[in-house]
mmCIF file of the N, C-alpha and C atoms, coordinates in Angstrom:
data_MODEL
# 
_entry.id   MODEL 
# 
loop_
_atom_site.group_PDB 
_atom_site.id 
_atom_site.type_symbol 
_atom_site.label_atom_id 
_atom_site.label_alt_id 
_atom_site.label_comp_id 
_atom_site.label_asym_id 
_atom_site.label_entity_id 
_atom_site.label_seq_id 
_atom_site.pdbx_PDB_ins_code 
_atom_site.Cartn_x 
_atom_site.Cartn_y 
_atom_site.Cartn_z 
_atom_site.occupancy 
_atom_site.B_iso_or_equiv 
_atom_site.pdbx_formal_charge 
_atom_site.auth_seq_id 
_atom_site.auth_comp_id 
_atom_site.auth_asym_id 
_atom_site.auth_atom_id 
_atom_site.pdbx_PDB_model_num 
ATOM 1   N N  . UNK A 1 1  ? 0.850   -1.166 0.000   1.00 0.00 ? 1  UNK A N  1 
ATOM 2   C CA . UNK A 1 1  ? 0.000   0.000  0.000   1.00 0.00 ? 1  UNK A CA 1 
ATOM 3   C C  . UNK A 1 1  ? 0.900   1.236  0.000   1.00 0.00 ? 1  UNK A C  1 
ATOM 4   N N  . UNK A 1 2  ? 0.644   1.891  -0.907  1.00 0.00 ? 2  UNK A N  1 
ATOM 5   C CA . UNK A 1 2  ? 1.272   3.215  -1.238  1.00 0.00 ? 2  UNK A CA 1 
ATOM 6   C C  . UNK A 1 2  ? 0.603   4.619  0.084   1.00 0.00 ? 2  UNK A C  1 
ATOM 7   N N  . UNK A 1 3  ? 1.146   5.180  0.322   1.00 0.00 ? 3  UNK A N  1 
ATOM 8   C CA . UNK A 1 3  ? 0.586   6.220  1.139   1.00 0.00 ? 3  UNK A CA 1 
ATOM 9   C C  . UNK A 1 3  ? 0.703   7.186  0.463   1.00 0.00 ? 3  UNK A C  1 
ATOM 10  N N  . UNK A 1 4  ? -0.489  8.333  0.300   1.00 0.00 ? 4  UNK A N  1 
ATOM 11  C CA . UNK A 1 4  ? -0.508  9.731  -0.095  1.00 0.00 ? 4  UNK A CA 1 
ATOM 12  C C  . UNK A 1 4  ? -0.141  10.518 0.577   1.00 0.00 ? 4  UNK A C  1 
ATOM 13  N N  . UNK A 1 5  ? -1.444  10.055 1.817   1.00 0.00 ? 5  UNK A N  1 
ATOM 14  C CA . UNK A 1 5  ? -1.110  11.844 2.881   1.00 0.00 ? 5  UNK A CA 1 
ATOM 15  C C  . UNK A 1 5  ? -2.158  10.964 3.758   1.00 0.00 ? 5  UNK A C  1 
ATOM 16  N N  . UNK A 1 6  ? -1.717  11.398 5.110   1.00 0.00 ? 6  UNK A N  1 
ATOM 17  C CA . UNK A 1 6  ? -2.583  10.315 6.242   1.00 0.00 ? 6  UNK A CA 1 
ATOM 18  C C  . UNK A 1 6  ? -1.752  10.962 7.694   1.00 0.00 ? 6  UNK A C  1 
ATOM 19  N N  . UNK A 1 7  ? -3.305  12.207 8.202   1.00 0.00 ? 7  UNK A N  1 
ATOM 20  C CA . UNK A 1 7  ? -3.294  11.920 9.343   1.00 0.00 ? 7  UNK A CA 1 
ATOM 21  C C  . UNK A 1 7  ? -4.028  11.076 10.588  1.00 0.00 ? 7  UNK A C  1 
ATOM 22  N N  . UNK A 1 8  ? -4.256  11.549 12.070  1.00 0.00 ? 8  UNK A N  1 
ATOM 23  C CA . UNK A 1 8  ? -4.733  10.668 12.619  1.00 0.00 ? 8  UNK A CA 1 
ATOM 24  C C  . UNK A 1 8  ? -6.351  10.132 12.395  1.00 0.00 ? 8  UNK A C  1 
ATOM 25  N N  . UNK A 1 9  ? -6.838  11.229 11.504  1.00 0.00 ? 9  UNK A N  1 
ATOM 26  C CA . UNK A 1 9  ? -8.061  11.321 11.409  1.00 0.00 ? 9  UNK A CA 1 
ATOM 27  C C  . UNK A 1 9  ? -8.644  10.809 9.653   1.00 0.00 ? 9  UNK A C  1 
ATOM 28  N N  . UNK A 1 10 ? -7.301  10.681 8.590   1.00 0.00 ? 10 UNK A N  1 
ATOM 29  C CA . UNK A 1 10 ? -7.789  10.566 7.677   1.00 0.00 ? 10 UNK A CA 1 
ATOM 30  C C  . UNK A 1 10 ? -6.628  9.589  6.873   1.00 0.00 ? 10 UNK A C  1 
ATOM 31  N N  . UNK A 1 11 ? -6.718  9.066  5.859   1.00 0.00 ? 11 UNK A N  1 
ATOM 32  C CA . UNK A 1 11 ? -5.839  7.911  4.954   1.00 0.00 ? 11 UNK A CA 1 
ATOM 33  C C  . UNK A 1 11 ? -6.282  8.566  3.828   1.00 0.00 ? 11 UNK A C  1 
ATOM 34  N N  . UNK A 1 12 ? -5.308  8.491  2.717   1.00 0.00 ? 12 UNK A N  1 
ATOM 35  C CA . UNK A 1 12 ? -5.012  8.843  1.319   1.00 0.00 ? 12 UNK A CA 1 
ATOM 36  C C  . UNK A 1 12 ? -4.029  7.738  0.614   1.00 0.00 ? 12 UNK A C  1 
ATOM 37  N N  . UNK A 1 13 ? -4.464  7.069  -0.338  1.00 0.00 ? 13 UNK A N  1 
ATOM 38  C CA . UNK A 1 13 ? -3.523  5.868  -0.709  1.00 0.00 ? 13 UNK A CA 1 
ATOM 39  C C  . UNK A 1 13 ? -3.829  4.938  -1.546  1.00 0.00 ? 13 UNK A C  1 
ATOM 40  N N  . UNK A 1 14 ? -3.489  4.258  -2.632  1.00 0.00 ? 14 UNK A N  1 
ATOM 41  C CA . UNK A 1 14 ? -3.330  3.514  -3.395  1.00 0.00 ? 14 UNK A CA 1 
ATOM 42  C C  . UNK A 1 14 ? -2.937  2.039  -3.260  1.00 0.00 ? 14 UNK A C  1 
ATOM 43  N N  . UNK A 1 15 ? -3.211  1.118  -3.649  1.00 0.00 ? 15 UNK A N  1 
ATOM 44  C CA . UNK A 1 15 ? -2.842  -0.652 -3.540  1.00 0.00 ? 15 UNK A CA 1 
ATOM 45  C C  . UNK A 1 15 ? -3.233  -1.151 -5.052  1.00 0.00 ? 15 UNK A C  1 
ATOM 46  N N  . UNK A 1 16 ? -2.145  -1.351 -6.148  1.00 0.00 ? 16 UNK A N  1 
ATOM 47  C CA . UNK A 1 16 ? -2.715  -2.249 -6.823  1.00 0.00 ? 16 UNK A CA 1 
ATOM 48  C C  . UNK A 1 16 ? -3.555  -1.303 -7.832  1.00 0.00 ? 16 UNK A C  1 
ATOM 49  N N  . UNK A 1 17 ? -3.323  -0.308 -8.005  1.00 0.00 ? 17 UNK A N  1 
ATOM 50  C CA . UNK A 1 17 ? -4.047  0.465  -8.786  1.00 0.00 ? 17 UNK A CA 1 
ATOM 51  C C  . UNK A 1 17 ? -5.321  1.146  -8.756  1.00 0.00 ? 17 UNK A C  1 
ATOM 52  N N  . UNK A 1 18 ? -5.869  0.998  -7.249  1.00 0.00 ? 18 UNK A N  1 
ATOM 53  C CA . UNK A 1 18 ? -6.838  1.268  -6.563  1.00 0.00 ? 18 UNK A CA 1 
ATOM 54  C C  . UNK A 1 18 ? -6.601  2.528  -5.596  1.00 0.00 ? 18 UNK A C  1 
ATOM 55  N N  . UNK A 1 19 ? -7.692  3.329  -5.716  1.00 0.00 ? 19 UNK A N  1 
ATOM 56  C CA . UNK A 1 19 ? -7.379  4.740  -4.747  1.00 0.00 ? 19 UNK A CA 1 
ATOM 57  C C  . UNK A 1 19 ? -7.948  4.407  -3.332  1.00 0.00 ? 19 UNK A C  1 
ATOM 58  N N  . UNK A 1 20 ? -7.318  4.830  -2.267  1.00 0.00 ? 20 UNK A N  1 
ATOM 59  C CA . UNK A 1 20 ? -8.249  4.236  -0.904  1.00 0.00 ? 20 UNK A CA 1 
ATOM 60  C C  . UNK A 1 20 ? -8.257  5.827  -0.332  1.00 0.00 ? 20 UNK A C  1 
ATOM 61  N N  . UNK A 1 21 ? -9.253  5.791  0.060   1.00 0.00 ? 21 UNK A N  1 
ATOM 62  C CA . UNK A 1 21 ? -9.587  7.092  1.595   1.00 0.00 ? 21 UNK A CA 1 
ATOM 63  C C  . UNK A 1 21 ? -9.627  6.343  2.554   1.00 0.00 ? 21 UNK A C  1 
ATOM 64  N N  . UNK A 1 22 ? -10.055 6.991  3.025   1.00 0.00 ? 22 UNK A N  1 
ATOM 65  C CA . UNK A 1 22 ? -10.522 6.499  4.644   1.00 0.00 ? 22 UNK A CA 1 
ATOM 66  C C  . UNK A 1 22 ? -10.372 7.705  5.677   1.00 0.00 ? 22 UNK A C  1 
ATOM 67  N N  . UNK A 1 23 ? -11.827 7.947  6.509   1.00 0.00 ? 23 UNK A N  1 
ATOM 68  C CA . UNK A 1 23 ? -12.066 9.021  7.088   1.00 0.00 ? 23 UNK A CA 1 
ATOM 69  C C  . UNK A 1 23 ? -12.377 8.401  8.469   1.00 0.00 ? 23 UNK A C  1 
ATOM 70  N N  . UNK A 1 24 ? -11.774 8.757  9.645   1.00 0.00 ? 24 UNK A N  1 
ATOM 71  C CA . UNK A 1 24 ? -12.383 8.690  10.964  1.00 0.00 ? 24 UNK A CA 1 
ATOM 72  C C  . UNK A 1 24 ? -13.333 9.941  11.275  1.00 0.00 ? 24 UNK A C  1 
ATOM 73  N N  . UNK A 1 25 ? -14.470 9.525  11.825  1.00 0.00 ? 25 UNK A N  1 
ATOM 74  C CA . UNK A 1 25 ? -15.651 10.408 12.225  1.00 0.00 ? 25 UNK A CA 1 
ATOM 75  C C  . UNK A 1 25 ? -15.050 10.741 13.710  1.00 0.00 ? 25 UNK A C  1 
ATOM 76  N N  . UNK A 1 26 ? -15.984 11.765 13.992  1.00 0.00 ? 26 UNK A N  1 
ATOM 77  C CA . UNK A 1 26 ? -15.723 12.217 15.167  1.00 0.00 ? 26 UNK A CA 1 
ATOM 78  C C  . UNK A 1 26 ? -16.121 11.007 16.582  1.00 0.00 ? 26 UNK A C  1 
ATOM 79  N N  . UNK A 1 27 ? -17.236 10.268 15.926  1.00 0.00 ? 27 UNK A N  1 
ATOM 80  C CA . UNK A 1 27 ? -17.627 9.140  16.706  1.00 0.00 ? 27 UNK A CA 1 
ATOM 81  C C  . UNK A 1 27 ? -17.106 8.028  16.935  1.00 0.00 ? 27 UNK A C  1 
ATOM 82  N N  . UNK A 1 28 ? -15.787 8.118  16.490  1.00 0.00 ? 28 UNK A N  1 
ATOM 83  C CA . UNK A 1 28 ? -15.194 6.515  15.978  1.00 0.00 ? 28 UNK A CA 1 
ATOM 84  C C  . UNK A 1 28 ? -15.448 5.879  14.801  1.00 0.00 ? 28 UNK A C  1 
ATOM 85  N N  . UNK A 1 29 ? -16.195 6.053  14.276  1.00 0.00 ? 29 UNK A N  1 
ATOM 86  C CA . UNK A 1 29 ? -16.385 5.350  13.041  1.00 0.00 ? 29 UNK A CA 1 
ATOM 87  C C  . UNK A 1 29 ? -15.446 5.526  12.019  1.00 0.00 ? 29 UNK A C  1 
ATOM 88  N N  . UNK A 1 30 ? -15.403 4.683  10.963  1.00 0.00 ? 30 UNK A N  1 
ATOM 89  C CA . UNK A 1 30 ? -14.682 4.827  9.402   1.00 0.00 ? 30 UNK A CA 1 
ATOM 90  C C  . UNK A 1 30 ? -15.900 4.688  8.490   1.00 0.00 ? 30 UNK A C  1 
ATOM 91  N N  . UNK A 1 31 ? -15.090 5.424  7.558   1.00 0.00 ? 31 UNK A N  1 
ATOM 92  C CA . UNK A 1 31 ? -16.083 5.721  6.527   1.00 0.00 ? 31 UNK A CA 1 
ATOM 93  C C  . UNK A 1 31 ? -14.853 5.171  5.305   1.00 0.00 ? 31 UNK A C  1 
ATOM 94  N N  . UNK A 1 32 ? -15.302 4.504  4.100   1.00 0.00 ? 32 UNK A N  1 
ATOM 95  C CA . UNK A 1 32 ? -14.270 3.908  3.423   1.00 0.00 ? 32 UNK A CA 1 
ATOM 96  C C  . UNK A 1 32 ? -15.107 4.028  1.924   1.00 0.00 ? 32 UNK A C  1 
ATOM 97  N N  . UNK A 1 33 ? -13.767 4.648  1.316   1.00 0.00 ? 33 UNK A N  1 
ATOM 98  C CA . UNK A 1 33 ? -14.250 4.569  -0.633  1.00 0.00 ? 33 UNK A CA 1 
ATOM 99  C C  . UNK A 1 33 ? -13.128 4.015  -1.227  1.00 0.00 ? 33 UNK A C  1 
ATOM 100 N N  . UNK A 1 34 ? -12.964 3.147  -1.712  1.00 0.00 ? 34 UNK A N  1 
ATOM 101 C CA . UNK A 1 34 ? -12.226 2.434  -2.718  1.00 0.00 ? 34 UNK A CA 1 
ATOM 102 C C  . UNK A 1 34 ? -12.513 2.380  -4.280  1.00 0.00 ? 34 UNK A C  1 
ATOM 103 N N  . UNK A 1 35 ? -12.350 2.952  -4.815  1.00 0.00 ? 35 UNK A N  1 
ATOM 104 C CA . UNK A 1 35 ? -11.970 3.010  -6.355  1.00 0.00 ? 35 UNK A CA 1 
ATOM 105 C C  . UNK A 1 35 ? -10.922 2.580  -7.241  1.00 0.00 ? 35 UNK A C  1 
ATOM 106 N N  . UNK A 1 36 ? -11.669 1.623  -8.413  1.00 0.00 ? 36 UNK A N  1 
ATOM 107 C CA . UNK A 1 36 ? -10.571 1.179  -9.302  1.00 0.00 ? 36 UNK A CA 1 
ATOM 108 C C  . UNK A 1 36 ? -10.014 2.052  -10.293 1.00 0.00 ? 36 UNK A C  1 
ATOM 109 N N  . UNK A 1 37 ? -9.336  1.701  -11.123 1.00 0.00 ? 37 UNK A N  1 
ATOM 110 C CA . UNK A 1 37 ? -8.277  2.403  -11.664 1.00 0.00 ? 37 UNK A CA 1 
ATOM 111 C C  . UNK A 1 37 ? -9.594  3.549  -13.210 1.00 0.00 ? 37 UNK A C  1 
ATOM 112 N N  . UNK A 1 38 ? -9.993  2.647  -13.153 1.00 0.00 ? 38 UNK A N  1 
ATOM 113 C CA . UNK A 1 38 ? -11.769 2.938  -14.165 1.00 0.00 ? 38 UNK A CA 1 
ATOM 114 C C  . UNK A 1 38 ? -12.812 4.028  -13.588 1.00 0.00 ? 38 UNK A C  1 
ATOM 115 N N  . UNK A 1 39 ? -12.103 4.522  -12.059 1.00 0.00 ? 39 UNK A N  1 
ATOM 116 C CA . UNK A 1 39 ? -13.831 5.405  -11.174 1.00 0.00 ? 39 UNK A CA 1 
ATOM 117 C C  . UNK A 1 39 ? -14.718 4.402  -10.610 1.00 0.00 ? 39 UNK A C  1 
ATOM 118 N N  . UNK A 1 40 ? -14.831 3.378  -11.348 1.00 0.00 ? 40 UNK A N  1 
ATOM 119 C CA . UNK A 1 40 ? -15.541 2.181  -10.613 1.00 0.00 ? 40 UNK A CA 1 
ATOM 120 C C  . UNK A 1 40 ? -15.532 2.000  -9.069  1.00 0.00 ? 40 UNK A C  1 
ATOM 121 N N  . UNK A 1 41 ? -16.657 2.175  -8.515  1.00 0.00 ? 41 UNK A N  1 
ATOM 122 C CA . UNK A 1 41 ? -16.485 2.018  -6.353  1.00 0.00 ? 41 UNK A CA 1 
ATOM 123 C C  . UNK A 1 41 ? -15.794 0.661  -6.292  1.00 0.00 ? 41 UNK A C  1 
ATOM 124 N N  . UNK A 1 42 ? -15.115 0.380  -5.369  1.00 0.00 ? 42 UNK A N  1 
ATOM 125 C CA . UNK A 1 42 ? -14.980 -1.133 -5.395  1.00 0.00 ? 42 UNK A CA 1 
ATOM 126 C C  . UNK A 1 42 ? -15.163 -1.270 -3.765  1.00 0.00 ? 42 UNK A C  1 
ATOM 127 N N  . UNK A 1 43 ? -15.161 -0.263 -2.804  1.00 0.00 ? 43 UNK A N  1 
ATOM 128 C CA . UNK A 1 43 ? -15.803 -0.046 -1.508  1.00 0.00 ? 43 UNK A CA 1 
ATOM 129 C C  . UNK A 1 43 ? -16.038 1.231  -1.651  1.00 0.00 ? 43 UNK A C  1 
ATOM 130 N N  . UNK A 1 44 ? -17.444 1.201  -0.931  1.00 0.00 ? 44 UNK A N  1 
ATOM 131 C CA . UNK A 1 44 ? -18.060 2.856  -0.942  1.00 0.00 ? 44 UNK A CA 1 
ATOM 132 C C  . UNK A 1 44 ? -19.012 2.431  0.499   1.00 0.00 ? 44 UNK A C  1 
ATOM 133 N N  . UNK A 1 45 ? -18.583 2.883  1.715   1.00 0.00 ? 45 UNK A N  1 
ATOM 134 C CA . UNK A 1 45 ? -19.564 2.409  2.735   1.00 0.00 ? 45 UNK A CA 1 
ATOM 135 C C  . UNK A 1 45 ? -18.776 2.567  4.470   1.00 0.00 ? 45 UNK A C  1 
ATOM 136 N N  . UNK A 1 46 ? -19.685 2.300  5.415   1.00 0.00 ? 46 UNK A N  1 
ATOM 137 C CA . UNK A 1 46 ? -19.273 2.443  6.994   1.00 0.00 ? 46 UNK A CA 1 
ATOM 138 C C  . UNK A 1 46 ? -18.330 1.209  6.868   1.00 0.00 ? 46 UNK A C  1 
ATOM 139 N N  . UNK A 1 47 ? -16.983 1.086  7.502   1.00 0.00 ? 47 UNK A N  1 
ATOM 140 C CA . UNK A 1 47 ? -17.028 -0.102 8.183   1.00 0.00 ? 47 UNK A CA 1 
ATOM 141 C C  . UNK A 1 47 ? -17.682 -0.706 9.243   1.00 0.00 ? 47 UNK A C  1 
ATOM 142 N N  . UNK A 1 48 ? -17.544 -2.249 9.361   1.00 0.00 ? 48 UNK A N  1 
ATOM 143 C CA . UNK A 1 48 ? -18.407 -2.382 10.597  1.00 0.00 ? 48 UNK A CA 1 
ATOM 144 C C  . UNK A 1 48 ? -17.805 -1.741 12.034  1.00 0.00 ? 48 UNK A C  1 
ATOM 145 N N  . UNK A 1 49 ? -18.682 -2.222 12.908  1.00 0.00 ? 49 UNK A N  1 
ATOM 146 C CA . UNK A 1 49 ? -18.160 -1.678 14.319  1.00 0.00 ? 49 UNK A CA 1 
ATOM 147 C C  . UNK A 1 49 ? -16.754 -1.647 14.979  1.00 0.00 ? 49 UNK A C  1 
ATOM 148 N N  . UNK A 1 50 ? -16.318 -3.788 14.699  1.00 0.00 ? 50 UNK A N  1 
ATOM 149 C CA . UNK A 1 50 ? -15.583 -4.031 14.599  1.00 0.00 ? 50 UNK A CA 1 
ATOM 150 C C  . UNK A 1 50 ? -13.890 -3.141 14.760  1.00 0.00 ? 50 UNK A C  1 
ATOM 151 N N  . UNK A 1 51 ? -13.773 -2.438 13.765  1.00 0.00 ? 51 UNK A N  1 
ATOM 152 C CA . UNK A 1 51 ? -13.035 -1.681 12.557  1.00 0.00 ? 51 UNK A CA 1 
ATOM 153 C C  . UNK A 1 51 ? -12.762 -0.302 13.761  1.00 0.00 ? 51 UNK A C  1 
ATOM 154 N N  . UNK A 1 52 ? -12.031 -0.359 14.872  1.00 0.00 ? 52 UNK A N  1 
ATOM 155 C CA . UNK A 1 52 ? -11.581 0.635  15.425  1.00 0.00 ? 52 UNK A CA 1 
ATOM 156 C C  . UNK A 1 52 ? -10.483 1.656  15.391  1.00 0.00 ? 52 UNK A C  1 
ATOM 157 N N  . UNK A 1 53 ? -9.715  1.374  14.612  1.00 0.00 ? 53 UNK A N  1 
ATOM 158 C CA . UNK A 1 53 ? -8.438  2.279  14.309  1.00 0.00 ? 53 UNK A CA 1 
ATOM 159 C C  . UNK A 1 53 ? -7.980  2.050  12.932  1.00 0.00 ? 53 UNK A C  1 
ATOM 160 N N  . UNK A 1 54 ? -6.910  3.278  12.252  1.00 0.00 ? 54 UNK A N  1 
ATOM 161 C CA . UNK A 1 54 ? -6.516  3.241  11.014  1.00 0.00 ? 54 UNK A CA 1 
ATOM 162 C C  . UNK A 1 54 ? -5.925  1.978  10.154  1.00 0.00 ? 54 UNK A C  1 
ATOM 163 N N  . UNK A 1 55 ? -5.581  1.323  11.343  1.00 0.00 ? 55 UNK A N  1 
ATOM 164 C CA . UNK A 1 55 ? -4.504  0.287  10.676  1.00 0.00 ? 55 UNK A CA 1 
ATOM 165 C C  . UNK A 1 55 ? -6.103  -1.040 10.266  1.00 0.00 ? 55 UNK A C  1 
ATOM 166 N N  . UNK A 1 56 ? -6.741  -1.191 11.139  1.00 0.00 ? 56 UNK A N  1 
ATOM 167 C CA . UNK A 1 56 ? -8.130  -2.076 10.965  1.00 0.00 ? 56 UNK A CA 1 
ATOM 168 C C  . UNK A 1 56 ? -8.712  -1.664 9.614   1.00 0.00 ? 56 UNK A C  1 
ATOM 169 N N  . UNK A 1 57 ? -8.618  -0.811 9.639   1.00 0.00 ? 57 UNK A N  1 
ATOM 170 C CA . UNK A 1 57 ? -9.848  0.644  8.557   1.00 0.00 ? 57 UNK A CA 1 
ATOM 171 C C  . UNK A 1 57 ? -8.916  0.168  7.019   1.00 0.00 ? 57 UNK A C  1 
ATOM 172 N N  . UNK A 1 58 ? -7.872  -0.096 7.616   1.00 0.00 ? 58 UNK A N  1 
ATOM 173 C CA . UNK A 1 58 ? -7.102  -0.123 6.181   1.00 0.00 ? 58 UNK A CA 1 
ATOM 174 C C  . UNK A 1 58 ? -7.412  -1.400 5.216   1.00 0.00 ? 58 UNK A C  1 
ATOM 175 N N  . UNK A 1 59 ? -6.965  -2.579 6.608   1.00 0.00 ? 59 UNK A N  1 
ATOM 176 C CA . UNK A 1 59 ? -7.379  -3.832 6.061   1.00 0.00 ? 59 UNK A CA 1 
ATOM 177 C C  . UNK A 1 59 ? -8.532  -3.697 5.629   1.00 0.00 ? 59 UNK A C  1 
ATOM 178 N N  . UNK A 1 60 ? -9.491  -3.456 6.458   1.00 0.00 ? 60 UNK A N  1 
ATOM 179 C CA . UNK A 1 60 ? -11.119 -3.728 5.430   1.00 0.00 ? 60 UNK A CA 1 
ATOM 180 C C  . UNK A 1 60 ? -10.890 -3.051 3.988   1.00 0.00 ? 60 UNK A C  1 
ATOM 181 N N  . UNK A 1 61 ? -10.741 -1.755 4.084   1.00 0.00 ? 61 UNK A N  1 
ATOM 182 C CA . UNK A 1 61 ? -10.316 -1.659 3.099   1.00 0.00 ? 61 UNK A CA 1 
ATOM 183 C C  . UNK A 1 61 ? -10.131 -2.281 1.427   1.00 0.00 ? 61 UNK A C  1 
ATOM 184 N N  . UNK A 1 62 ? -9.182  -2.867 1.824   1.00 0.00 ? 62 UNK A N  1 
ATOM 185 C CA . UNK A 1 62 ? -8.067  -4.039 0.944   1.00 0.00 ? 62 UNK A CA 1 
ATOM 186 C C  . UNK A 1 62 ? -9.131  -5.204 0.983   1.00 0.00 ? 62 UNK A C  1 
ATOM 187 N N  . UNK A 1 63 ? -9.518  -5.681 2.195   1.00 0.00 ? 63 UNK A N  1 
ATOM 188 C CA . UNK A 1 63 ? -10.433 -6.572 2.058   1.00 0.00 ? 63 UNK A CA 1 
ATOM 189 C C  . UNK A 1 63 ? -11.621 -6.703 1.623   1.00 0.00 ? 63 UNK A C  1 
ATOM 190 N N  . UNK A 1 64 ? -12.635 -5.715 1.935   1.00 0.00 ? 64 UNK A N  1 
ATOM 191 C CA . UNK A 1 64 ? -13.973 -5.013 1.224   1.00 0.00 ? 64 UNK A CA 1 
ATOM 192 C C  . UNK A 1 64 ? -13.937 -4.786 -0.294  1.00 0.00 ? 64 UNK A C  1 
ATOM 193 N N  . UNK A 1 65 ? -12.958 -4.581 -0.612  1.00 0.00 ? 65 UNK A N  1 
ATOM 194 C CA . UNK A 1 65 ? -12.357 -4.023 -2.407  1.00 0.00 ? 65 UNK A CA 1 
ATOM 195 C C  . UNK A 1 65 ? -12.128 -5.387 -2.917  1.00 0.00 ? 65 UNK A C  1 
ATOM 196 N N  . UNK A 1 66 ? -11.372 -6.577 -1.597  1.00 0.00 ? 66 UNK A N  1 
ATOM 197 C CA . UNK A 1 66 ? -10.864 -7.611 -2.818  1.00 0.00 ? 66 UNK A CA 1 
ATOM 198 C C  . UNK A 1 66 ? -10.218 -7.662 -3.479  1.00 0.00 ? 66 UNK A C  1 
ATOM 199 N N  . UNK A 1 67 ? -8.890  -6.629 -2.392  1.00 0.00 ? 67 UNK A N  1 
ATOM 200 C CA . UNK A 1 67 ? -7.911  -6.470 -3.683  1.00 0.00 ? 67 UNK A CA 1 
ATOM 201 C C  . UNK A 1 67 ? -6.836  -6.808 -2.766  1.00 0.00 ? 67 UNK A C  1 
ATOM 202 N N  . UNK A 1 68 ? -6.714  -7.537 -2.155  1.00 0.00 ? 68 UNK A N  1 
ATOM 203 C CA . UNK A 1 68 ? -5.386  -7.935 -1.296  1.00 0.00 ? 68 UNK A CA 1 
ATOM 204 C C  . UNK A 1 68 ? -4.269  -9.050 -1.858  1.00 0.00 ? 68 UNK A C  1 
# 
């Protein structure tokens, strides 16, 4: 996984030709968009509860997309 720009609150980054975000809410939550190289979503959605910190947020990520 390539890193863009990622602070404690947000991820910017690439895997595989895929763009990743990833946003922490003020509530704890992640919020996750994955896009293929096409604009195509390949994750667009909450993670589950589960999914408490950046490094978790990431895997789903990778995992939710199916691109690991």
């Amino acid at each position: 996984m390539r890193i863009i720009a990622q602070t404690r609150t947000e991820f910017s980054g690439t895997h595989k030709g895929a763009s990743i975000d990833i946003q922490r809410e003020p509530d704890g939550t992640y919020y996750i968009i994955v896009k293929a190289r096409d604009g195509s979503y390949l994750y667009d959605g909450w993670a589950p509860k589960h999914v408490t910190n950046m490094r978790l947020a990431k895997i789903e990520a990778l995992r939710g997309a199916k691109i690991i």
